[in-house]
C-alpha positions in Angstrom: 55.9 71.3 154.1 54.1 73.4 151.8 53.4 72.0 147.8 55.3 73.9 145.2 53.5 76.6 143.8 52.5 76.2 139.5 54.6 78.9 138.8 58.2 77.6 140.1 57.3 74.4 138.3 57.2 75.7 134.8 60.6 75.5 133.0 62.3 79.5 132.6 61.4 81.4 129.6 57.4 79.8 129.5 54.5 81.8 128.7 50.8 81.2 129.1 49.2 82.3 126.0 45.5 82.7 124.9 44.7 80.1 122.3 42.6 81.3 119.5 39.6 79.9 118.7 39.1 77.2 116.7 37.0 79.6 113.8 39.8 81.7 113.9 41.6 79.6 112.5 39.4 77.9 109.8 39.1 81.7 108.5 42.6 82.1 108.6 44.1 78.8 107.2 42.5 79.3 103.6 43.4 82.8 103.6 47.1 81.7 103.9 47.0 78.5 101.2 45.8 81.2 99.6 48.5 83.3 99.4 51.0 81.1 99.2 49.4 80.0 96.4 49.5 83.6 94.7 53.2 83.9 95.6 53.8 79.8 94.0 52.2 81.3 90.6 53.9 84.7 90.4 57.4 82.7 90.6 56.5 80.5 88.2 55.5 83.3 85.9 58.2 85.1 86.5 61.1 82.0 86.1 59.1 81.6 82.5 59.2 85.2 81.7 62.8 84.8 82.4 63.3 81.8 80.3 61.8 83.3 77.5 63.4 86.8 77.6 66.7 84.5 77.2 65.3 83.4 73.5 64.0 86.8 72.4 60.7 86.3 73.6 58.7 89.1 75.5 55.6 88.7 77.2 55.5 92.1 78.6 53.5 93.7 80.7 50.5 90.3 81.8 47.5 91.7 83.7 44.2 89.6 84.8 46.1 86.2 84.1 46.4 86.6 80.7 50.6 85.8 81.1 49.8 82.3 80.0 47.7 82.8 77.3 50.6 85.3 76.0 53.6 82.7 76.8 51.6 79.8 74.7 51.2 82.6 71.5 54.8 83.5 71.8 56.1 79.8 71.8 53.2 78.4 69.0 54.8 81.3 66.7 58.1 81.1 67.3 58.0 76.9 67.2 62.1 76.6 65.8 63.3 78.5 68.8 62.0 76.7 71.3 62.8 73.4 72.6 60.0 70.7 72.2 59.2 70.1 76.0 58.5 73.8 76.5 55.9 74.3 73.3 53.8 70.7 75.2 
């Protein structure tokens, strides 16, 4: 009796694939924290921008990080219409 060959043994639907190699994926790895990263801070921004815009408060248009910076003078000038634990 003849051995069965590999490829009746593998369960239906299987694929051999080509692993990458392992540099591959040290490049690629920070590259995505990376971006997920980005996409973490934008929606942060953006649910702040929100926030504010609900109070009267308008960051506008933030390039080159500077959405922070204007959030922080909107809130320090504006101290009455903000709660407490959004000014700290």
């Amino acid at each position: 009796m003849r051995p069965a060959s590999p490829a009746s043994c593998r369960p239906a639907g299987f694929k051999e694939v080509r692993v990458k190699h392992l540099d591959s994926h040290s490049v690629r790895a920070p590259l995505a924290s990376r971006a997920l990263l980005v996409k973490i801070k934008r929606d942060l921004e953006n649910q702040i921008r929100g926030l504010l815009k609900n109070v009267g408060l308008v960051i506008g248009r933030a390039k080159f990080n500077v959405s922070t910076i204007r959030a922080e003078e909107l809130i320090a000038d504006r101290p009455d219409r903000c709660g407490r634990a959004v000014c700290c």
